[in-house]
C-alpha positions in Angstrom: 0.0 0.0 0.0 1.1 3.5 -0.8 1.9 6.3 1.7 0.3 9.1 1.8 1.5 12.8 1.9 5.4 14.4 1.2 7.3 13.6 4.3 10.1 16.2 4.9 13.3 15.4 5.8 16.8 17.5 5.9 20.2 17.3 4.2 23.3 17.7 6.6 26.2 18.8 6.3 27.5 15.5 5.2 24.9 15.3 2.2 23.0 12.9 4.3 19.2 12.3 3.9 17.0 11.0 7.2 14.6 8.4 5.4 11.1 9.1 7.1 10.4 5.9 9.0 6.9 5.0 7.0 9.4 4.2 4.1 12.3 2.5 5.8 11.2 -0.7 6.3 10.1 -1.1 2.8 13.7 0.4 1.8 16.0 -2.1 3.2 18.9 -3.8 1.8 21.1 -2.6 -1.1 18.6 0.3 -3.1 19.6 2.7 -6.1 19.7 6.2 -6.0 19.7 8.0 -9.4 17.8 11.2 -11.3 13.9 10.6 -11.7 11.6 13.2 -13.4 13.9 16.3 -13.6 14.3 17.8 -11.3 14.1 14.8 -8.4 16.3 11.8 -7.5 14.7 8.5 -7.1 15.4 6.6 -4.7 14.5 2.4 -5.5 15.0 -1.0 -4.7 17.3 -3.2 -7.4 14.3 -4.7 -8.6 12.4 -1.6 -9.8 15.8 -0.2 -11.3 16.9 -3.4 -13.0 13.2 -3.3 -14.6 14.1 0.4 -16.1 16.9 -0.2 -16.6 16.0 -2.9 -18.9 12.9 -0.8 -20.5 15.7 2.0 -21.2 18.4 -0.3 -22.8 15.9 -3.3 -24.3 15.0 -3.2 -27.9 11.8 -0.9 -29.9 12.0 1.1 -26.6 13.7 4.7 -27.6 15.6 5.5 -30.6 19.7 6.1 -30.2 19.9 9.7 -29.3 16.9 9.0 -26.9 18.5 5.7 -25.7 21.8 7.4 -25.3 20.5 10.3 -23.0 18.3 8.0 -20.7 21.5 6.2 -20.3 23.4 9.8 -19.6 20.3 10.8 -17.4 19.2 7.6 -15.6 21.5 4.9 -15.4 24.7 6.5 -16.0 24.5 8.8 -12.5 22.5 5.8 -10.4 24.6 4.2 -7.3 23.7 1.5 -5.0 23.4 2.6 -1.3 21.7 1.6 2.0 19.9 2.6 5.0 22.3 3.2 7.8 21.4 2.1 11.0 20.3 5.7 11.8 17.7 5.7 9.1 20.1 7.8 6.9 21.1 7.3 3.6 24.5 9.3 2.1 23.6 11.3 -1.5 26.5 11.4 -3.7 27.5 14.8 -4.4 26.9 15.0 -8.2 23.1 13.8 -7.7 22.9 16.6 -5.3 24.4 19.3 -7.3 21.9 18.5 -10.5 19.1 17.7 -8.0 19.7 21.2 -6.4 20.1 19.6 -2.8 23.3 21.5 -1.8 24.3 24.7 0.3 21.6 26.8 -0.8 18.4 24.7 0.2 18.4 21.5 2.5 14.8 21.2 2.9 13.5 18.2 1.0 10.2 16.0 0.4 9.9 12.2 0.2 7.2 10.9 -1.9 6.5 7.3 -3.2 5.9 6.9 -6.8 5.4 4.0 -9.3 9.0 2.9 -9.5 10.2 4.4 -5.6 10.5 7.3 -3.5 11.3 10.7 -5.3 13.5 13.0 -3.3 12.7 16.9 -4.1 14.2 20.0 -3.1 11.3 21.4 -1.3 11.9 25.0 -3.4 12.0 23.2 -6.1 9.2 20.7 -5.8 6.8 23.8 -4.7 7.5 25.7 -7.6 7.0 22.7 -10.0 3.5 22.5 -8.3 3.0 26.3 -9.1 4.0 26.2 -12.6 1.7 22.9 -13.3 -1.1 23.5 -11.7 -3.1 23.4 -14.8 -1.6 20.0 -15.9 -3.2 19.4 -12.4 -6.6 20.8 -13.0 -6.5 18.7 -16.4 -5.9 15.3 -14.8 -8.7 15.8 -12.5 -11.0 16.9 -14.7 -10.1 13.8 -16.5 -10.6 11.4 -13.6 -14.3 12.5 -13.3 -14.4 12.7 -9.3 -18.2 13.9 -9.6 -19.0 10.4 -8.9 -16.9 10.5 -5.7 -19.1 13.6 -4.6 -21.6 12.4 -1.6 -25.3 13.5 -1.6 -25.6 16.4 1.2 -29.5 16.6 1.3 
């Protein structure tokens, strides 16, 4: 089952991440940290990232150039980490300098997505909420939630 809601968390000094404890448990092990939907990380287990990983390289999938950036983008950067027995996890410096978790902001948001957990810059993920919104308003227009609305007579 999916959690609910962007837990916060805050980069050190160190470039380590706290893990909010809803998602640790279903974290454990070896997991791969790499870029996800610009600008996030993704955090995943092997299994998830050996399944993309396969989508990006297999055949039909993209043509070269596209191939070859996925590769640049996604599995070039990605690195297997783990959990430390504080809950932390370390961030390799160059996923945090193109993530934009560095010196300037060291807020962030975990939220769980198809493949993992993304890891935002909270300025970051704010403003791509802003400057969406009406991709927003369009996807729930399409899901049609009037037939979630409850009679109120």
């Amino acid at each position: 089952m999916s959690k609910i809601g962007a837990k916060e968390s805050t980069l050190d000094e160190k470039g380590r991440l706290m893990v909010p404890q809803c998602f640790r448990e279903q974290y454990q092990g070896s997991i791969v940290i790499t870029h996800g939907f610009p600008p996030c990380l993704m955090l995943m287990k092997k299994e998830s990232f050996a399944k993309l990983e396969y989508k990006i390289k297999g055949p039909n999938t993209f043509n070269s150039r596209e191939q070859s950036f996925m590769e640049s983008r996604f599995t070039g950067p990605a690195e297997f980490i783990e959990i430390d027995s504080t809950g932390r996890i370390q961030v390799p410096s160059t996923l945090r300098d193109t993530s934009g978790l560095n010196n300037d902001t060291k807020e962030t948001f975990f939220m769980e997505s198809s493949y993992g957990l993304e890891i935002w810059n909270k300025k970051k993920y704010l403003n791509y909420l802003e400057n969406n919104d009406s991709d927003y308003s369009s996807g729930m227009e399409k899901l049609d939630l009037s037939s979630f609305r409850q009679n109120r007579s």
